[in-house]
C-alpha positions in Angstrom: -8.1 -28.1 8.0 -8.8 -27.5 4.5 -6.8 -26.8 1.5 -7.9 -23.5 1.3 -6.2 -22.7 4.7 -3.1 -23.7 3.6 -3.0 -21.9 0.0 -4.2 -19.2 1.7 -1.2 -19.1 4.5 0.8 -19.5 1.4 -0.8 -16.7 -0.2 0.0 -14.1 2.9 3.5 -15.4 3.6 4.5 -14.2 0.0 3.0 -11.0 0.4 4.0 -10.3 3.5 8.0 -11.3 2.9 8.0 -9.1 -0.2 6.2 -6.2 1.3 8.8 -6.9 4.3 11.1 -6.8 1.5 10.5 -3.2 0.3 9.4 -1.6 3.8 12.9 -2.9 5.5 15.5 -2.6 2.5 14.0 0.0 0.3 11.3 2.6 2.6 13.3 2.5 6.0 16.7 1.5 4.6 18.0 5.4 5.1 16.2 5.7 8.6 18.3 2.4 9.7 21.2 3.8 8.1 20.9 7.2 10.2 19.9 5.1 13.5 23.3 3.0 12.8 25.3 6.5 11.9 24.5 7.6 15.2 27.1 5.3 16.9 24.2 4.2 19.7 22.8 1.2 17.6 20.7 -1.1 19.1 20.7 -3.3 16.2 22.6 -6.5 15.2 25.9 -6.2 13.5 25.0 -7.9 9.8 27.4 -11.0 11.1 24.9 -11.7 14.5 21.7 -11.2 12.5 19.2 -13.6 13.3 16.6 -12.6 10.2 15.9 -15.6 9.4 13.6 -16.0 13.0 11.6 -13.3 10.6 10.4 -16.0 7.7 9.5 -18.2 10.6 7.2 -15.8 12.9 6.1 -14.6 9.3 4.9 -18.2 8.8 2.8 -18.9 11.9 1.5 -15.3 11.4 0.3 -16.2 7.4 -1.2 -19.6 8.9 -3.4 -18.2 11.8 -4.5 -15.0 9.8 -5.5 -17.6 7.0 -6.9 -19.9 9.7 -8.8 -17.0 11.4 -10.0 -15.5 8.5 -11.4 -18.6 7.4 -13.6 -19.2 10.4 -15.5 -15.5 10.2 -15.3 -15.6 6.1 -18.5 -13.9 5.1 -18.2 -13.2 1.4 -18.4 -9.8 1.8 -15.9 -9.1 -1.3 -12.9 -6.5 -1.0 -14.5 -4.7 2.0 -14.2 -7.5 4.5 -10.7 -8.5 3.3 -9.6 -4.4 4.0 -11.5 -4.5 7.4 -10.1 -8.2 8.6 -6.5 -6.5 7.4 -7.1 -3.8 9.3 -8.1 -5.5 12.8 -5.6 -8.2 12.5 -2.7 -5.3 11.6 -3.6 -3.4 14.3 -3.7 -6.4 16.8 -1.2 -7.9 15.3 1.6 -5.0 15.1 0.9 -2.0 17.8 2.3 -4.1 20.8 5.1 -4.5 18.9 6.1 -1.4 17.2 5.5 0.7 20.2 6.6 -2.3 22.7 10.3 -2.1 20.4 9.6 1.9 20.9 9.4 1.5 24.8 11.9 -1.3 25.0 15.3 0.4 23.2 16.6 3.8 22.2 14.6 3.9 19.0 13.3 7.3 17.3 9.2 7.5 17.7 9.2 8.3 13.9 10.8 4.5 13.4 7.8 3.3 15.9 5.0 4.8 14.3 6.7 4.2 10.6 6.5 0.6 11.8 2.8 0.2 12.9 1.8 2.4 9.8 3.6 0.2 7.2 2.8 -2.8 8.9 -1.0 -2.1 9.4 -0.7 -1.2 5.2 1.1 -4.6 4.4 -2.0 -6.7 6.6 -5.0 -4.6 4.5 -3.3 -5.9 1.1 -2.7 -9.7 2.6 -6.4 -9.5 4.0 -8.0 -8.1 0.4 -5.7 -10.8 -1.3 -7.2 -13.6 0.9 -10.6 -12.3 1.0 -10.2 -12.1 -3.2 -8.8 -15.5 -3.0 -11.7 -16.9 -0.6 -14.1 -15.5 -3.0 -12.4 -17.3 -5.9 -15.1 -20.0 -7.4 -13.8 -23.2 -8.0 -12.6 -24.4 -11.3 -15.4 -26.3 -12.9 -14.2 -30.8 -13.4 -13.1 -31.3 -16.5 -14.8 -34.6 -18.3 
């Protein structure tokens, strides 16, 4: 595995816990609020949160979407990274978003707010990568 893999995972993992960042506690914060209002919560209390399994999963997903992305890398510029963000967010989040939708009383409006958002947080992580795969290397200095 080459070093490139591993900035790259890097790369996605910080984009993809700040964009968590601002879809979670800033975009949805209100729609949480109203599903918790409701008094038929299927969340976690703050006290039996478990968010840190979140920067874990986060982490094996930034390592195999580097990892895949740098087996089918075909310099293509911004265009492949917003396609390659595209397929993986849409493999990557549907079954979940809608499985969470089937699963617990959640509002479809959540659901789909959670595929969309998600889907948008993969195209900037795979435009970032591709950028960053494109990148030529420094020239040696003497």
């Amino acid at each position: 595995m080459n070093k490139k893999v591993w900035v790259g995972a890097i790369i996605v993992f910080v984009v993809m816990v700040a964009t968590d960042f601002l879809v979670h506690t800033v975009l949805l914060a209100s729609t949480y609020q109203s599903i918790m209002d409701s008094g038929s919560s299927p969340f976690r209390s703050p006290e039996d949160s478990k968010v840190y399994i979140f920067f874990i999963t986060r982490a094996f997903q930034a390592f195999l979407f580097a990892l895949v992305f740098s087996k089918g890398y075909e310099a293509k510029g911004m265009a492949e990274g917003i396609r390659y963000g595209i397929y993986m967010g849409v493999f990557l989040t549907v079954g979940t978003a809608y499985g969470q939708y089937a699963l617990f009383p959640l509002p479809y409006n959540l659901a789909m707010m959670w595929f969309l958002y998600e889907v948008v947080q993969w195209i900037i992580a795979g435009v970032l990568i591709a950028q960053y795969w494109g990148m030529k290397p420094k020239a040696q200095m003497s």
